[in-house]
FIMARKOL-710605 format. One line per field, with one value per residue: residue number from 1; residue in three letters; x, y, z of N, C-alpha, C in turn. Coordinates in steps of 0.02 Angstrom, whole numbers, plus 32768, in hexadecimal, padded with zeros to 4 digits. Example, Ala and Ser with C-alpha at 12.3 -4.5 7.8 and 13.67 -1.06 7.14 Angstrom:
<dokes>
nr <- [1_2];
rest <- [ALA_SER];
n_u <- [8294_8282];
n_v <- [7EE4_7F90];
n_w <- [8186_8162];
ca_u <- [8267_82AC];
ca_v <- [7F1F_7FCB];
ca_w <- [8186_8165];
c_u <- [8294_8285];
c_v <- [7F5B_8002];
c_w <- [8186_818A];
</dokes>
This chain:
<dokes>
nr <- [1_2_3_4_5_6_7_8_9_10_11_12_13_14_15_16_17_18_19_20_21_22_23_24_25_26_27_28_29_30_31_32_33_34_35_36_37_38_39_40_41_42_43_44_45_46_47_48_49_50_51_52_53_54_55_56_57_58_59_60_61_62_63_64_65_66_67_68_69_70_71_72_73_74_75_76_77_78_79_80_81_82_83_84_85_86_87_88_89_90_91_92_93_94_95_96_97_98_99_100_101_102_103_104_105_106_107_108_109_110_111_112_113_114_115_116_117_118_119_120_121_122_123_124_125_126_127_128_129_130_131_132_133_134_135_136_137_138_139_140_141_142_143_144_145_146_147_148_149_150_151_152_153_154_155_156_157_158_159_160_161_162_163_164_165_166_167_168_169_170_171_172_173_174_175_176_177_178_179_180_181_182_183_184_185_186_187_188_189_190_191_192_193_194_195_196_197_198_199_200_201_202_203_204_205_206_207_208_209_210_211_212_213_214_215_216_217_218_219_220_221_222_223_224_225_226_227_228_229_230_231_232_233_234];
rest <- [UNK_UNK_UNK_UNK_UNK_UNK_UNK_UNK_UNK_UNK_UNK_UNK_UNK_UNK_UNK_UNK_UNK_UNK_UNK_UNK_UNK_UNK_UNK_UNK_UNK_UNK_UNK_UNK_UNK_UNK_UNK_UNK_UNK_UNK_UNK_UNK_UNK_UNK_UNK_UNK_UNK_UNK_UNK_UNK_UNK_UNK_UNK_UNK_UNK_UNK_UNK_UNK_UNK_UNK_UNK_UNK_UNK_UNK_UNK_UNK_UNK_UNK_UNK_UNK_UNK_UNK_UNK_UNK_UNK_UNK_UNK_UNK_UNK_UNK_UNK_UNK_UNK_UNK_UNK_UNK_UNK_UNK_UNK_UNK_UNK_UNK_UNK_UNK_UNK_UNK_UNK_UNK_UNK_UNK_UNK_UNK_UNK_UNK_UNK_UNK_UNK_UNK_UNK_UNK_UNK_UNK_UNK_UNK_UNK_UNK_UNK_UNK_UNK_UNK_UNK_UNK_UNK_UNK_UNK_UNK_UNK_UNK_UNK_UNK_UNK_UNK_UNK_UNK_UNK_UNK_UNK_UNK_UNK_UNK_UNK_UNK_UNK_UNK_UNK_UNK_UNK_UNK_UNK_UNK_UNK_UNK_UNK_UNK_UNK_UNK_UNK_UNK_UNK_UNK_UNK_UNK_UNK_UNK_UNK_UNK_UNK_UNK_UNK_UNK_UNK_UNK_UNK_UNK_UNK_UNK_UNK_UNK_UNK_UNK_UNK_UNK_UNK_UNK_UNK_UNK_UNK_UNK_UNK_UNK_UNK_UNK_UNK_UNK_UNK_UNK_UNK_UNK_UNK_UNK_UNK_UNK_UNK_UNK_UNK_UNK_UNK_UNK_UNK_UNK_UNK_UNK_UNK_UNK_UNK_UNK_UNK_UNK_UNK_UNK_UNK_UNK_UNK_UNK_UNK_UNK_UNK_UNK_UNK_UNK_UNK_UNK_UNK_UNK_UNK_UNK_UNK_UNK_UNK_UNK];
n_u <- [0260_026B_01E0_01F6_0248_02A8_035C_03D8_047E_04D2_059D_063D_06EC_077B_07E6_0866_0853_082F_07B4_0768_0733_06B8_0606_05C5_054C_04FE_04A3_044D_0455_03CC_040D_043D_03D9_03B4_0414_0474_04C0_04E7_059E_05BB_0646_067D_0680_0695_0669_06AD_06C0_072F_0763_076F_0756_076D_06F2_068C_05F9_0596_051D_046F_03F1_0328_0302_032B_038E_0364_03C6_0411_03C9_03CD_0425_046D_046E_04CE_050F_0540_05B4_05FF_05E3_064D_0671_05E4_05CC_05C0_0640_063B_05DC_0524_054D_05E6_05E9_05A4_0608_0688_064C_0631_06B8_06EC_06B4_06DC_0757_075F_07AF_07AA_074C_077D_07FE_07D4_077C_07F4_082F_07CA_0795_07C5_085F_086E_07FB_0807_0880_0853_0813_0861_08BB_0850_0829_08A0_08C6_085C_0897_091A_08DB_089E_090E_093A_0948_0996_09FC_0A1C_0A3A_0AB9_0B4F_0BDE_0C53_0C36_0C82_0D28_0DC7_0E37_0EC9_0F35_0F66_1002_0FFD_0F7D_0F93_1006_0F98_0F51_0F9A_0FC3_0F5B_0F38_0F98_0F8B_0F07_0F3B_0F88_0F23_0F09_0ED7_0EB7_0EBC_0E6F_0EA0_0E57_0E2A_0D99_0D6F_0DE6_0E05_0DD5_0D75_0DA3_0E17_0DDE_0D89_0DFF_0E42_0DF6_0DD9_0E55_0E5F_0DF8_0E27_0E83_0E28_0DEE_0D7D_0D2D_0CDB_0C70_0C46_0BB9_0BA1_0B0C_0A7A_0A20_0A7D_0AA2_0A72_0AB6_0B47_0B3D_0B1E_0BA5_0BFF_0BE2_0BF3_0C68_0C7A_0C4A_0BC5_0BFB_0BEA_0B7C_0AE5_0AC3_0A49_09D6_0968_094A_08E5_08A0_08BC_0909_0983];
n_v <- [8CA5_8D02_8D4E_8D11_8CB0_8C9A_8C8A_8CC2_8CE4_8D14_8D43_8D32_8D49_8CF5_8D64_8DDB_8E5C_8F12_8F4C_8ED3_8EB1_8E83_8E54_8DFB_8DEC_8D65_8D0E_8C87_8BE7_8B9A_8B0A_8AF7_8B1D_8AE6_8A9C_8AEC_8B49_8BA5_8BA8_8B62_8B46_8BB0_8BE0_8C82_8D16_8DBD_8E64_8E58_8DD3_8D37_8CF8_8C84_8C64_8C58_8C2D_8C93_8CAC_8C75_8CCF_8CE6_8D50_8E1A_8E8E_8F52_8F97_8F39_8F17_8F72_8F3E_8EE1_8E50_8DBF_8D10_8C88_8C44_8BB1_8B28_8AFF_8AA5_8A59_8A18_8A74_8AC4_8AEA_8B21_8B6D_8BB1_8BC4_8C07_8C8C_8CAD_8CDB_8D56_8D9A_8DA2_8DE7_8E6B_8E95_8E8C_8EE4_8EA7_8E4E_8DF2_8D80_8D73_8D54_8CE3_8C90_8C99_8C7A_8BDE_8B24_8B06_8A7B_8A88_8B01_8ADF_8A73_8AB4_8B32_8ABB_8A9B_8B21_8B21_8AD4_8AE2_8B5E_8B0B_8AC2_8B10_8B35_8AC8_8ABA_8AFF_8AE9_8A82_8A99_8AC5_8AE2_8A8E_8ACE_8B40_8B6E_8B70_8B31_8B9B_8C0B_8BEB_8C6E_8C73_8C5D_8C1A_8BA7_8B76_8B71_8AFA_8A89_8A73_8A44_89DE_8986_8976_8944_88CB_8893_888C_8903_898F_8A46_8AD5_8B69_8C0D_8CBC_8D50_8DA7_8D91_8D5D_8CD9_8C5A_8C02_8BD4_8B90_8B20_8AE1_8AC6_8A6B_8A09_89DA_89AC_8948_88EE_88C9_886D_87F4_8807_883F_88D3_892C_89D7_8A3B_8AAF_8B3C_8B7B_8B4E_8B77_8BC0_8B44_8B53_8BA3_8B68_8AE0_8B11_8B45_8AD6_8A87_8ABB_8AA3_8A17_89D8_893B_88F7_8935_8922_8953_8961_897C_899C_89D4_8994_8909_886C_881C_886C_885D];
n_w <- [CC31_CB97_CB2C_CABC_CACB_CAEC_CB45_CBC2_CBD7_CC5B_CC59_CC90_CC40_CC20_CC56_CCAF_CC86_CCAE_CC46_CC39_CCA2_CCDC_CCCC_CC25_CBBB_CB6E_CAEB_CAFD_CAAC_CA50_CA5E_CAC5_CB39_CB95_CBE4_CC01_CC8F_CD1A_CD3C_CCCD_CC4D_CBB8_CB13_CACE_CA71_CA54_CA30_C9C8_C9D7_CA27_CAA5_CB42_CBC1_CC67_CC80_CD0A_CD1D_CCDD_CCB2_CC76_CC62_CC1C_CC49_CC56_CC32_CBDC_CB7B_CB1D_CAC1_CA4A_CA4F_CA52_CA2F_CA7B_CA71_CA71_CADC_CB4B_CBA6_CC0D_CC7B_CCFD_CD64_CDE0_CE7D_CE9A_CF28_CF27_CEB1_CEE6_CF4C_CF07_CECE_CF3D_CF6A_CEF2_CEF6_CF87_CF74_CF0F_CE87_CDFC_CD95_CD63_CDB6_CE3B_CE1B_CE1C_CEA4_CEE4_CEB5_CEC0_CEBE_CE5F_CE03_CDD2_CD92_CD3D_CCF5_CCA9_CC58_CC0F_CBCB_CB8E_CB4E_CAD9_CA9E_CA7C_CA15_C9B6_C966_C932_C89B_C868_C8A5_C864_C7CB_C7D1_C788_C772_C740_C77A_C7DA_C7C5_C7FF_C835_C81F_C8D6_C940_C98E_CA19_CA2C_C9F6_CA46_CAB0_CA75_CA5E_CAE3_CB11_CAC4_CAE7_CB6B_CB90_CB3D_CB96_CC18_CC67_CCB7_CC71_CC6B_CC23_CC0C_CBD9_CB92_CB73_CABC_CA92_CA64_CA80_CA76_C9F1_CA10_CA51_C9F3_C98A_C9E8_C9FD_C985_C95D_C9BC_C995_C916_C93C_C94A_C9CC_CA57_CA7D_CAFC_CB06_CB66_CBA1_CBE1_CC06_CBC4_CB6D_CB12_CAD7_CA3E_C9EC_CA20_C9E0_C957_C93B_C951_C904_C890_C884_C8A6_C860_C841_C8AC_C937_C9B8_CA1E_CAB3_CB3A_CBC1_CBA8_CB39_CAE6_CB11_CAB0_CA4E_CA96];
ca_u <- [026D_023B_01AA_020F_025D_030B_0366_0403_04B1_051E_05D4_066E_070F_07B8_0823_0845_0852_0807_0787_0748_0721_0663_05E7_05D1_051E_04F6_0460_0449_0452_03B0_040E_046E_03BE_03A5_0453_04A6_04B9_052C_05DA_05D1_0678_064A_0688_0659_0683_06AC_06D5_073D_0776_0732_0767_0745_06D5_065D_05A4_0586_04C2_0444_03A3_0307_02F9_035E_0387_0354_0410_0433_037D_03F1_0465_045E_04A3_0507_0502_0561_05D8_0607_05DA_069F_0666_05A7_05D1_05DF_0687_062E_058C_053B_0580_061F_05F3_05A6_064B_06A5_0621_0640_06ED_06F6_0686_06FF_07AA_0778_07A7_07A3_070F_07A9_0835_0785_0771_083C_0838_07A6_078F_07F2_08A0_086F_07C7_0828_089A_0838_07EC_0895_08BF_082E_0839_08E3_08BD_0844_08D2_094E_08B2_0897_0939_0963_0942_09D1_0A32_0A13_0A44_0AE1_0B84_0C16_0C79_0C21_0CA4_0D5B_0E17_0E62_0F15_0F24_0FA3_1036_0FD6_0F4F_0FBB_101E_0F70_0F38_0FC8_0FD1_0F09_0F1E_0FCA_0F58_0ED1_0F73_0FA1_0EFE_0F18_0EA3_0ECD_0E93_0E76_0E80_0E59_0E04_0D4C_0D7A_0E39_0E05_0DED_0D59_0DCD_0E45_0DBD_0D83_0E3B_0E69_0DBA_0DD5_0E93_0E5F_0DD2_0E43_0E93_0DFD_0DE6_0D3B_0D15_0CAB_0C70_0C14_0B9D_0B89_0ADA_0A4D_0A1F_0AC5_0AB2_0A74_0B0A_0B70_0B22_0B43_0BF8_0C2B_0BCF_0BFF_0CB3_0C90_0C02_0B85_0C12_0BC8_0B34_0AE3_0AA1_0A31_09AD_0918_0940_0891_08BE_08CC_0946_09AD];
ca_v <- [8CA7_8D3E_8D34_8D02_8C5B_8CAB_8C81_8CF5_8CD0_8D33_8D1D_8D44_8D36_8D01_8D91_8E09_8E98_8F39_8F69_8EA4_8EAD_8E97_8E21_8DF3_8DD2_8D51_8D04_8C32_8BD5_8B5D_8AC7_8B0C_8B36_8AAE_8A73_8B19_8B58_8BE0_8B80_8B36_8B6F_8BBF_8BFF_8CC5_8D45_8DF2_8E71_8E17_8D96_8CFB_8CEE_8C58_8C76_8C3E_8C4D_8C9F_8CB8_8C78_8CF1_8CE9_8DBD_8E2F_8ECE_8F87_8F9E_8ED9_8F12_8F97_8F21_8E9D_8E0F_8D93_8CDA_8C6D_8C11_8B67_8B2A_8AE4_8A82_8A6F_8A15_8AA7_8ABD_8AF8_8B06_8BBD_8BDB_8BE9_8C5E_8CB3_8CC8_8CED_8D85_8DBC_8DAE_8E20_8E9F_8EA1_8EAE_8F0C_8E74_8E48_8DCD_8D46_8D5F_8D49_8C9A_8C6F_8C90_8C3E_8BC4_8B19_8AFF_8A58_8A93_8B33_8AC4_8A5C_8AE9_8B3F_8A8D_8A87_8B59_8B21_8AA2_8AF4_8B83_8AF9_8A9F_8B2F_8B46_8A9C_8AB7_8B45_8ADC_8A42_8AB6_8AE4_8AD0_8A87_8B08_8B8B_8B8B_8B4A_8B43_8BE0_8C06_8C04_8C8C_8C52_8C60_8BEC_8B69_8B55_8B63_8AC6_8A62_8A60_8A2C_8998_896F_896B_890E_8874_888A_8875_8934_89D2_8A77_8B23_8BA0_8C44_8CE0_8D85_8D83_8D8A_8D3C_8CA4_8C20_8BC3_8BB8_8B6E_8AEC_8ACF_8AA2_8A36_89D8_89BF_8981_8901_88C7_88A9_8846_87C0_880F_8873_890C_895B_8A13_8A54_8AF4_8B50_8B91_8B22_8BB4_8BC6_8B12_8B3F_8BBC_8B3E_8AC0_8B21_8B52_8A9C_8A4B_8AD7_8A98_89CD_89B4_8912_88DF_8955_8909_8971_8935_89AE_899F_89EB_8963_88CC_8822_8804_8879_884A];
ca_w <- [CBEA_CB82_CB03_CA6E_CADC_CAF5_CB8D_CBB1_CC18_CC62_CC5F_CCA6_CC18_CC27_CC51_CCD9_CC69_CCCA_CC3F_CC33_CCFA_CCDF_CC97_CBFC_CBB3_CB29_CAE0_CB0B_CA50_CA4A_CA79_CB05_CB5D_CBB2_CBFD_CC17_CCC7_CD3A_CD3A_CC90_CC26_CB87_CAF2_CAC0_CA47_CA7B_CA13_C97B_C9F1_CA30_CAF1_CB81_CC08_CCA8_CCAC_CD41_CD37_CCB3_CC9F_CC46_CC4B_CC00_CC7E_CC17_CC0B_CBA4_CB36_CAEE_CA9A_CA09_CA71_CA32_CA45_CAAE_CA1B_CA75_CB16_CB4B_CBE3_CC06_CCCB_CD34_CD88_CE33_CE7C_CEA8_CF57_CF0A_CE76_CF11_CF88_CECC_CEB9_CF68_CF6B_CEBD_CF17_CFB5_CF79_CECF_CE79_CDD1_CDA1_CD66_CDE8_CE6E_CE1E_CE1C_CEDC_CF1B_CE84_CEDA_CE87_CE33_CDEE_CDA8_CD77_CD00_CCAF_CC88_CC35_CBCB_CB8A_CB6D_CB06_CAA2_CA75_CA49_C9DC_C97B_C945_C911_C859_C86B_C8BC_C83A_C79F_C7E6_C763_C793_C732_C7A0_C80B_C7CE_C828_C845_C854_C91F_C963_C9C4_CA66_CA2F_C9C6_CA81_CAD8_CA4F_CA64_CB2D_CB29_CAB1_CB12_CBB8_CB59_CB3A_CBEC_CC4E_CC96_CCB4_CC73_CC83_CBF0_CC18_CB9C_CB93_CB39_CA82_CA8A_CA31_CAB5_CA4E_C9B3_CA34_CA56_C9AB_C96E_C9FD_C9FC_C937_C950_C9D9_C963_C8E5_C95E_C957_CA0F_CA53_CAAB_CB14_CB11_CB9D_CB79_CC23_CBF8_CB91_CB4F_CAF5_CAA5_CA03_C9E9_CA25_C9B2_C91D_C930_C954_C8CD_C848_C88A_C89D_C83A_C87D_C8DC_C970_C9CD_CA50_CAFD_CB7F_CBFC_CB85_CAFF_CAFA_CB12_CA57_CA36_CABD];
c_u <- [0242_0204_01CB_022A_02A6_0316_03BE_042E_04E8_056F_061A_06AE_0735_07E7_07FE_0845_0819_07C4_076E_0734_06E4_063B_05D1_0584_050B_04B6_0467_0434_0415_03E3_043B_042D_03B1_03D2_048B_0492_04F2_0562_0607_061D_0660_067F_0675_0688_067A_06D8_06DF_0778_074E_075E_0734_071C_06B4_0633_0597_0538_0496_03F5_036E_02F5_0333_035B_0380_038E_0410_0400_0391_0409_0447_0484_04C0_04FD_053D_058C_05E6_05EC_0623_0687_0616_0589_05E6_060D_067A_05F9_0576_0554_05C1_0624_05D8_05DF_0664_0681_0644_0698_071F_06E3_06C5_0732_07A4_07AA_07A4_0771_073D_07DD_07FA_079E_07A7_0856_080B_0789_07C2_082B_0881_083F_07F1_0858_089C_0810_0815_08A0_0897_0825_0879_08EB_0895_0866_0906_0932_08AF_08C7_095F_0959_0964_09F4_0A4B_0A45_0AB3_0B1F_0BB9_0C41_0C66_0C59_0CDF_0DAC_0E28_0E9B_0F0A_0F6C_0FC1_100C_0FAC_0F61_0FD6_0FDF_0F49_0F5C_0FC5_0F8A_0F16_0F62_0FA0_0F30_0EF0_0F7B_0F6E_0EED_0EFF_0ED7_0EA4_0E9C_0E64_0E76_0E29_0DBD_0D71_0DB6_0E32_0DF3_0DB6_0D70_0DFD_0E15_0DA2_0DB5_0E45_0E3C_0DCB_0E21_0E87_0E25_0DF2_0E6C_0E85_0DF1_0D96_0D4F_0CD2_0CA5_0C2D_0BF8_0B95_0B44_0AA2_0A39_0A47_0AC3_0ABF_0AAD_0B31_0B7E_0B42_0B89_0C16_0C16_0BE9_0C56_0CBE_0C82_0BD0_0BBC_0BF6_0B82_0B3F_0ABD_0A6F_09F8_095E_091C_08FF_08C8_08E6_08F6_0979_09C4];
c_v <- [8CDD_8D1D_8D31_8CAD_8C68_8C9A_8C94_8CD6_8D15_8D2F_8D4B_8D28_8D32_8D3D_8DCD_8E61_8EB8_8F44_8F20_8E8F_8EB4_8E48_8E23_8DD3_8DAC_8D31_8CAB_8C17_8B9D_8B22_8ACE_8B18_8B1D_8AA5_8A9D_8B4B_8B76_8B87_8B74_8B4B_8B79_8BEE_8C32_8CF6_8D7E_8E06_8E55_8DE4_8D6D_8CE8_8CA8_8C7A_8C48_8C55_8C60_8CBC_8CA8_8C99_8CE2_8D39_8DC5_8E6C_8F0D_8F95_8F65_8EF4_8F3D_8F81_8EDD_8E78_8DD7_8D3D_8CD9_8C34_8BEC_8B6B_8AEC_8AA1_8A8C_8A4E_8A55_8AAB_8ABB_8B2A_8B75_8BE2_8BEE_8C13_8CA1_8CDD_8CDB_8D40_8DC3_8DD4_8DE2_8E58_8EB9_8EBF_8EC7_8EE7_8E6F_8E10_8D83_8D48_8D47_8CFF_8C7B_8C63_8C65_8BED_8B6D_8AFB_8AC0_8A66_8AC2_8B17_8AA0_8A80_8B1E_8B07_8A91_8AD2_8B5C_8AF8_8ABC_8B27_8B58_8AE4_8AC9_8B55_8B09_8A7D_8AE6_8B2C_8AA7_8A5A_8ACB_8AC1_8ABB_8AAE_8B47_8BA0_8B56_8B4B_8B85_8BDB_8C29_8C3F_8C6A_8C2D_8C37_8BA9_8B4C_8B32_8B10_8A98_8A4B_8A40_89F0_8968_8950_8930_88D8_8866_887F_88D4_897B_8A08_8AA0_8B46_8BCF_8C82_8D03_8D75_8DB3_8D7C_8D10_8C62_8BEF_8B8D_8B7B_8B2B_8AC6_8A95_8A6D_8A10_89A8_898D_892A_88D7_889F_8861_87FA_87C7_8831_888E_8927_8992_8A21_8A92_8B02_8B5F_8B69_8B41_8BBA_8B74_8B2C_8B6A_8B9A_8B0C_8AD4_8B24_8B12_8A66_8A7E_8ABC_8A44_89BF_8993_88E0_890F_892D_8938_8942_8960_898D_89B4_89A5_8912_88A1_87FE_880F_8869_87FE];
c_w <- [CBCA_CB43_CAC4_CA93_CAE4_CB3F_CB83_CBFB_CC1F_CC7E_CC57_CC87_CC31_CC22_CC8A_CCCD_CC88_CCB2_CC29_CC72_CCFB_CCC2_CC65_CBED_CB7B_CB39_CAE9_CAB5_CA7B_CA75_CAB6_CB2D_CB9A_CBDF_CC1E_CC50_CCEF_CD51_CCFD_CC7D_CBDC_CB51_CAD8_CA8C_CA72_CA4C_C9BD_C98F_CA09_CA76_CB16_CBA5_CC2A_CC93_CCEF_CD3D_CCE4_CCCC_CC76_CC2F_CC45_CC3B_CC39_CBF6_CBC2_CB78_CAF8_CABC_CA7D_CA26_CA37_CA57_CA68_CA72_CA27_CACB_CB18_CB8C_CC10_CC69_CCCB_CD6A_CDD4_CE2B_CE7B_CEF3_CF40_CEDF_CEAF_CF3A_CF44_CEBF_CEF7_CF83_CF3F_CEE7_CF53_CFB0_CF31_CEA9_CE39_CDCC_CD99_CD97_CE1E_CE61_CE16_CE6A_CF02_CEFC_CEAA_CEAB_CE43_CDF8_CDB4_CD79_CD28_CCD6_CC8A_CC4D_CC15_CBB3_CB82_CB33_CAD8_CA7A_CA5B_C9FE_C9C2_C968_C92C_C8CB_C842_C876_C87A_C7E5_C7B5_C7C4_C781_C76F_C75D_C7D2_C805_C7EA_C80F_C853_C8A7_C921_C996_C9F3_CA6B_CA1D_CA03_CA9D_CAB0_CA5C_CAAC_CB2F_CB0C_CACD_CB3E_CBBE_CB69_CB7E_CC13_CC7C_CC91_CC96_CC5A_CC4F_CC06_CBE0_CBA0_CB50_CAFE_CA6F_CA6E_CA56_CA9C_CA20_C9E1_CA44_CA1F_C9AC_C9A2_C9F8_C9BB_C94E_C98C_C9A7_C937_C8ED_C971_C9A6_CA23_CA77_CABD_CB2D_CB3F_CB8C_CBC6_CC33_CBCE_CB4C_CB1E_CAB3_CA5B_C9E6_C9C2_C9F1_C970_C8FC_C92D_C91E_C889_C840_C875_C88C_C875_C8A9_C931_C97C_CA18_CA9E_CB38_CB9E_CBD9_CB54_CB1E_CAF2_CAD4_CA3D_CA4D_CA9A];
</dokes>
């Protein structure tokens, strides 16, 4: 620890963008001094964003390079268990080094699926959480019926047919042909129906989007469901 009481981490951000292929030095907040250790997950500013990352090494020195620079705190600590121990930030180091490597694809390969897993899930959840006061605001005029063209009025009709019948069918359609609207309208007409639906998002990522467009369409008839959501909300 230097002679002021600072204690300094360095940390490896979400993303394998070429010119973020390095580490990342911030300053330990008081109450993080204690508890925070290579693994943790961590919230950081960079730039005039505020990116995830790994601790991969807490210091008490600064190197002559880091003495240059007005560091920056460490703005949340996201997860203060450490995901994995340091042989693995070790083989992760050496494995960057080897195959020229990025410092995050490194820890997506040797990192093991479930581990990676649950730490996707929770910086997924913190991008849906801080957009669900965007999502909350969201008009139901923001987005009302459209006349469909032919092509979609058939493609609406054969889906909520299908729907009565019990029986799959396939939408096909070039990206920007309309094939949401086509889901919209038939969602809304089986609603009206006193029936439900369910829309699948391929991506999590994608929810709050998703979110928006179908509630500016159904209102608080939409409820969402994912894998980041706490017990509570669920």
């Amino acid at each position: 620890m230097d002679s002021f009481g600072h204690k300094y981490a360095r940390v490896v951000v979400e993303s394998s963008a070429r010119a973020l292929n390095r580490l990342f030095t911030y300053e330990i907040p008081q109450e993080y001094q204690r508890s925070l250790v290579a693994g943790c997950v961590v919230e950081v500013p960079l730039a005039s964003r505020t990116l995830n990352g790994v601790v991969v090494e807490v210091c008490n020195e600064l190197s002559e390079e880091e003495r240059q620079y007005s560091l920056r705190p460490i703005a949340k600590v996201l997860e203060e268990a450490p995901f994995w121990g340091d042989e693995l930030m070790q083989l992760v180091n050496i494995m960057r080094r080897y195959y020229a490597g990025s410092w995050y694809d490194s820890f997506q390969t040797v990192v093991p699926a479930p581990v990676m897993k649950r730490m996707r899930a929770m910086w997924a959840k913190k991008r849906i959480l801080s957009k669900r006061k965007t999502e909350a605001k969201v008009e139901t005029a923001a987005y009302p019926l459209i006349p469909l063209t032919s092509a979609q009025e058939t493609a609406v009709n054969m889906i909520c047919q299908s729907a009565q019948d019990g029986k799959p069918v396939l939408l096909y359609g070039v990206t920007g042909s309309g094939k949401t609207e086509v889901y919209l309208q038939a969602l809304h007409r089986i609603l009206e129906q006193g029936r439900q639906g369910i829309v699948l998002v391929p991506e999590l990522s994608l929810t709050p989007q998703a979110v928006e467009r179908y509630k500016g369409r159904l209102g608080d008839r939409v409820g969402v469901l994912h894998s980041a959501l706490t017990e509570a909300s669920r």
